[in-house]
C-alpha positions in Angstrom: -15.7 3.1 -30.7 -13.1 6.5 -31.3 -14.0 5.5 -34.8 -17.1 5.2 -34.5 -17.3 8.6 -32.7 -15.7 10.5 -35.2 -17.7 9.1 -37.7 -20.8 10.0 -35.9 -19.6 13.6 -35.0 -18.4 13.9 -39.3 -22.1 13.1 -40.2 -23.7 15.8 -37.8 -20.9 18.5 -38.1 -21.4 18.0 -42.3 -25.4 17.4 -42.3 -28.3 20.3 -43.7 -29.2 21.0 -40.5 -26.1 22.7 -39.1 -25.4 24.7 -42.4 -28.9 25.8 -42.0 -27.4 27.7 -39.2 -24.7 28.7 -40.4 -26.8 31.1 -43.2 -28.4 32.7 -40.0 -25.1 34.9 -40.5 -25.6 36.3 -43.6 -29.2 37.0 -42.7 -28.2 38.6 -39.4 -25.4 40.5 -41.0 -27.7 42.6 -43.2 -30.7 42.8 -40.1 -29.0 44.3 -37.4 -31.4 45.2 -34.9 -31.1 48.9 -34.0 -30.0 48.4 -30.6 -28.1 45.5 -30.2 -27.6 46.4 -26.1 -31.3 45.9 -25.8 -32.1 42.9 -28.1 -30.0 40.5 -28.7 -29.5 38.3 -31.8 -29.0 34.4 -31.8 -32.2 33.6 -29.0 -35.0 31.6 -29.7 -37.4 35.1 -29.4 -36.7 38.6 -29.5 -36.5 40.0 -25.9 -37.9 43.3 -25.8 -37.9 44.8 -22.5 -41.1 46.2 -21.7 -41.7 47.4 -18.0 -40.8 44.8 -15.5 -40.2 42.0 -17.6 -39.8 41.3 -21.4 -42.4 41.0 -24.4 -41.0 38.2 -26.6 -41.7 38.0 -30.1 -40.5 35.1 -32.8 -41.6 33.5 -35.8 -41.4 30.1 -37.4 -41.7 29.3 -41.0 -41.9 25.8 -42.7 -41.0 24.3 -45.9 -43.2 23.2 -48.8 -42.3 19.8 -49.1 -43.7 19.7 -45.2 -46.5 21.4 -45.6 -47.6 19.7 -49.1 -46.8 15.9 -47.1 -48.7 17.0 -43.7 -50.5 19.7 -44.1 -52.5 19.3 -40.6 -49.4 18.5 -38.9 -47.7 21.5 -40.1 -50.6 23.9 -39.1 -50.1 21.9 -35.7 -46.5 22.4 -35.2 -46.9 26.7 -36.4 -48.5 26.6 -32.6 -46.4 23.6 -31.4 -42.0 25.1 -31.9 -43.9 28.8 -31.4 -44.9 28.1 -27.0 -41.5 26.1 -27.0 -39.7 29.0 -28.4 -41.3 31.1 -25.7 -40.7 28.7 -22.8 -37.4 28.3 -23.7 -37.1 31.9 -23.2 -38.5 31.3 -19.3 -41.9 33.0 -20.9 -45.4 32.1 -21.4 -47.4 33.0 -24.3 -49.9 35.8 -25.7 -50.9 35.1 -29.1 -49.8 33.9 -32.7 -50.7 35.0 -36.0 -49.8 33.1 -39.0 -49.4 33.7 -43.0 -51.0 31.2 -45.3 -50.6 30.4 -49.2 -52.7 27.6 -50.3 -53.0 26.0 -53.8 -56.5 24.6 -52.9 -59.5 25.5 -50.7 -59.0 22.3 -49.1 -55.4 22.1 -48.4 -55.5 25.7 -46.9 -58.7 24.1 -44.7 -56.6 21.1 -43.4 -53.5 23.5 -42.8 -55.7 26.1 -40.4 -57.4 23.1 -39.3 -54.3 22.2 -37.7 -53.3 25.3 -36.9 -56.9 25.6 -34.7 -55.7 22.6 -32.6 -52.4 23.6 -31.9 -54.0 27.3 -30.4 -56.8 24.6 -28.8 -54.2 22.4 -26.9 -52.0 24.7 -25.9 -54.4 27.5 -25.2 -52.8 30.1 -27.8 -55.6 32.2 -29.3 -54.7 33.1 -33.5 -55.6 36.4 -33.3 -54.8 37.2 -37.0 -52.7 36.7 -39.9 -52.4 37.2 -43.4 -54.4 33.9 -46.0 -53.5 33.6 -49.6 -55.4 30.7 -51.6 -55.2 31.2 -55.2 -51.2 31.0 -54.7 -49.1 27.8 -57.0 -47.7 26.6 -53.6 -48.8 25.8 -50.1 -46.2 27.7 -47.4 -47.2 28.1 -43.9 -45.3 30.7 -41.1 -46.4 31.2 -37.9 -45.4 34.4 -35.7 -46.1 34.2 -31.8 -46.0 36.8 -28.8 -44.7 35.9 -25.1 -44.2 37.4 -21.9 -41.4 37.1 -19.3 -41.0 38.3 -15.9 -37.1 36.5 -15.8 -35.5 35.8 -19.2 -33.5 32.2 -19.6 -31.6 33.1 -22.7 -28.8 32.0 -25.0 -26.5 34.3 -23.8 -26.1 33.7 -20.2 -24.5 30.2 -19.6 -21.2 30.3 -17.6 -17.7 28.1 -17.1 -18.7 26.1 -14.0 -22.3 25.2 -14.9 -23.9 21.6 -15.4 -25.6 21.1 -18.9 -29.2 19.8 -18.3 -30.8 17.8 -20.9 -35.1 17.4 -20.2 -36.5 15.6 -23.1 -40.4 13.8 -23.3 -39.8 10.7 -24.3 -43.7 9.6 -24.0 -43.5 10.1 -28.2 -43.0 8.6 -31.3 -41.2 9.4 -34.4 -42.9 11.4 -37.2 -41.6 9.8 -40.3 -40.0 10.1 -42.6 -39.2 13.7 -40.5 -36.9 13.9 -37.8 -39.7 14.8 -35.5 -39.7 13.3 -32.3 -43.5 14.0 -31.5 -44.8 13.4 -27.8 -47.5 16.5 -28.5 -50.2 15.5 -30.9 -51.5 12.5 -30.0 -52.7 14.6 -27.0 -54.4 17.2 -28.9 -58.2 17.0 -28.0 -57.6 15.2 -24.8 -57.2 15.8 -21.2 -53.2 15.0 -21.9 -53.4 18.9 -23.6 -53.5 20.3 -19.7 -50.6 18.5 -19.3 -48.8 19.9 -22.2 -48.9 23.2 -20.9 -48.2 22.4 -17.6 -44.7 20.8 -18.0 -44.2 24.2 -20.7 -44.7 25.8 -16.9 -41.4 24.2 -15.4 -39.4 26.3 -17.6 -40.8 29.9 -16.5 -40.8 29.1 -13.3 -37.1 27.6 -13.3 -36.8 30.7 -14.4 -38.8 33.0 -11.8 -37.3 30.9 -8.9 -33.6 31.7 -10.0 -32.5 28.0 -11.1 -31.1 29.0 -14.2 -30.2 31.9 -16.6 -29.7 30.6 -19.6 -31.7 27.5 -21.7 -32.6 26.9 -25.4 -35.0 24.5 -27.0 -33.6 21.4 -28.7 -34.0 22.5 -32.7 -34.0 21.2 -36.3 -29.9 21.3 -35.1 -30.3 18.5 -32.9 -29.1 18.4 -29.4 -25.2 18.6 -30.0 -26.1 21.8 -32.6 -28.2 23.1 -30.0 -25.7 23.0 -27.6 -22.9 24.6 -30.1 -25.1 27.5 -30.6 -25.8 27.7 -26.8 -21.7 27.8 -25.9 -21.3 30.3 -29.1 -23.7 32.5 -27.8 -22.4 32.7 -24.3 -18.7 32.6 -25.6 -18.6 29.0 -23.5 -17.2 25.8 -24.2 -18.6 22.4 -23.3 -18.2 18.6 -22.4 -20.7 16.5 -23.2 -21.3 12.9 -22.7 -23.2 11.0 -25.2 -24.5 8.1 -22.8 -25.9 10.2 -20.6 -28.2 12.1 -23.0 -32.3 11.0 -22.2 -32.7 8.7 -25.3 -35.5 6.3 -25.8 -34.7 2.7 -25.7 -34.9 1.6 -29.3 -33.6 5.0 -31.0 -30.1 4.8 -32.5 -27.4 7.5 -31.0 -27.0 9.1 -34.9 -30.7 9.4 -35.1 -31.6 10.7 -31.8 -28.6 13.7 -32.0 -30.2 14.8 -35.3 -34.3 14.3 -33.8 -36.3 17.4 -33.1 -38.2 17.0 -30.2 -41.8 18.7 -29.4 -40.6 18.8 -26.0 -36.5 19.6 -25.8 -34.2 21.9 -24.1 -31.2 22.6 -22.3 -30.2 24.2 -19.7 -27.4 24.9 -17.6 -27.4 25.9 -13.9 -25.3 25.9 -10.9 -24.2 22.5 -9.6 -25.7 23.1 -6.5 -29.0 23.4 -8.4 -28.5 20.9 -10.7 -30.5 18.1 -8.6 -33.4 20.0 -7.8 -34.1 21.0 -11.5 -33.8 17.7 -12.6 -36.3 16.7 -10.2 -38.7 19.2 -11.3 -38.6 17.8 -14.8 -38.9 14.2 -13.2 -41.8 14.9 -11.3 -43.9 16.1 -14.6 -42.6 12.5 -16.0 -40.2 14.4 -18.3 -36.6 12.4 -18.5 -33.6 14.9 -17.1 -30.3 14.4 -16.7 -26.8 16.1 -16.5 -25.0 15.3 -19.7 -21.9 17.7 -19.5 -20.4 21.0 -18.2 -19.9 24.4 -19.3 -16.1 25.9 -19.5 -14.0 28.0 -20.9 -12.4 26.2 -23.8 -15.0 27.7 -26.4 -15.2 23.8 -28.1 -17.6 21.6 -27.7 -15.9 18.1 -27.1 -17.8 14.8 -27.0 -17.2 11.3 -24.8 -19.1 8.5 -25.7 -18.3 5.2 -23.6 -14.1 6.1 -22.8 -13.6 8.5 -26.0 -13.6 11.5 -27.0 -13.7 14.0 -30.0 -14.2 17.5 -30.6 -17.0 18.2 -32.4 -17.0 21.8 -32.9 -14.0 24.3 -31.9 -15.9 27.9 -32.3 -12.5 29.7 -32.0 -11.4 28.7 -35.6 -14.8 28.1 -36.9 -17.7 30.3 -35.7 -21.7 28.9 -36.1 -23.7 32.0 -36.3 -21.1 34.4 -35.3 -23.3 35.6 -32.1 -20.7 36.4 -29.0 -21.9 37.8 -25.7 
């Protein structure tokens, strides 16, 4: 099993996803946002603080190959990672707009088709955007606006803390993606209203003071997810692998590198750890705690009696975000 741990950790530390991540530094070197006391780089949105609480702002863009291979779904999920960006953020959301390039009437039709759903289940209103359909390619991004009264963010996990994994396993995988999708089937059903009412828990986690900091489970997988959550708040952590909601049937190497519709992780006081985990049982959603925050600044794995590091962000920063 140490082998096989290591082996498993070498695939995910090595794979695209992660070194998509890693690029976020050159990006963020050149856009530094002009007051970085106020707005913060390396969260899912943009916190802008407006009044009593925060306007939050992000954007989601998709590849070709995607969008050429599904284009409804793609339109779907431009509403779909947006509202999980937000909650994730302990906010609800305003409005998207999106930008369009279509090769064909009809491909641009079943993209916005999609897109129309995903605002329809989750009760997002498109307010705008910018549609090209004489272009040579089909390329979909989707921009979305939130509110917050309490943030959850990136930045505020702490040594001490329990790491909370809620995951909805009532899905199915999108092949040949590594899309974990317990949302669509749901569109244009009375399962929507439950949709947006487990993207409640997290806001009002939030509001009622359960946790500070959270982050939606991404194209990085969980245990990339959780590295940019300890770089962020300058944490290290212990997780254990067999304690991570998985469904029944999905391999350990697949599920690490799966990107849920519904994913995130929190961490909160042990104290609270029980009653958050409830909340997230009581919506059906599979919870558990699967590790603890430190201050080692690594992110070390156990899986049955080993364990491995999988990621030591004091020799090897991520993104290069600190708190």
């Amino acid at each position: 099993m140490a082998h096989q741990l290591a082996t498993l950790l070498r695939t995910l530390r090595h794979g695209r996803a992660l070194a998509g991540k890693q690029d976020i530094a050159e990006a963020a070197a050149i856009l530094k946002p002009a007051n970085p006391d106020a707005i913060r780089l390396g969260d899912d949105c943009a916190a802008i603080p407006d009044g009593n609480g925060y306007l939050l702002l992000a954007s989601e863009g998709f590849q070709d190959s995607f969008v050429r291979s599904m284009p409804w779904f793609s339109g779907y999920c431009g509403v779909m990672v947006n509202v999980s960006d937000i909650a994730a953020m302990g906010g609800r959301p305003v409005a998207v707009v999106d930008a369009l390039w279509g090769d064909t009437s009809e491909t641009a039709a079943s993209i916005l088709n999609g897109l129309h759903d995903g605002a329809r289940t989750y009760d997002v209103p498109v307010v705008g955007g910018h549609t090209n359909l004489r272009s040579t390619h089909n390329s979909l991004s989707v921009a979305i606006l939130g509110r917050a009264r309490h943030l959850l963010s990136s930045f505020d996990a702490r040594p001490g803390e329990v790491l909370i994994a809620a995951i909805d396993l009532r899905g199915r995988w999108h092949d040949p993606h590594p899309f974990w999708d317990a949302s669509s089937a749901l569109c244009g059903t009375d399962g929507a209203a439950r949709l947006r009412g487990d993207l409640e828990l997290l806001p009002c986690i939030a509001e009622d003071g359960l946790s500070r900091a959270a982050k939606d489970i991404s194209m990085a997988g969980l245990l990339g997810t959780a590295l940019m959550l300890a770089e962020c708040s300058g944490v290290g952590m212990t997780i254990t692998l067999d304690d991570i909601p998985r469904p029944d049937a999905a391999p350990m190497e697949r599920w690490l590198s799966a990107f849920p519709s519904y994913g995130y992780l929190l961490t909160v006081h042990p104290e609270d750890a029980d009653a958050v985990i409830a909340r997230f049982h009581g919506r059906g959603i599979a919870a558990s705690a699967i590790g603890q925050c430190n201050e080692t600044r690594r992110v070390d794995v156990t899986w049955t009696d080993e364990k491995e590091t999988f990621w030591d962000l004091a020799r090897t920063p991520l993104m290069g975000f600190t708190p």
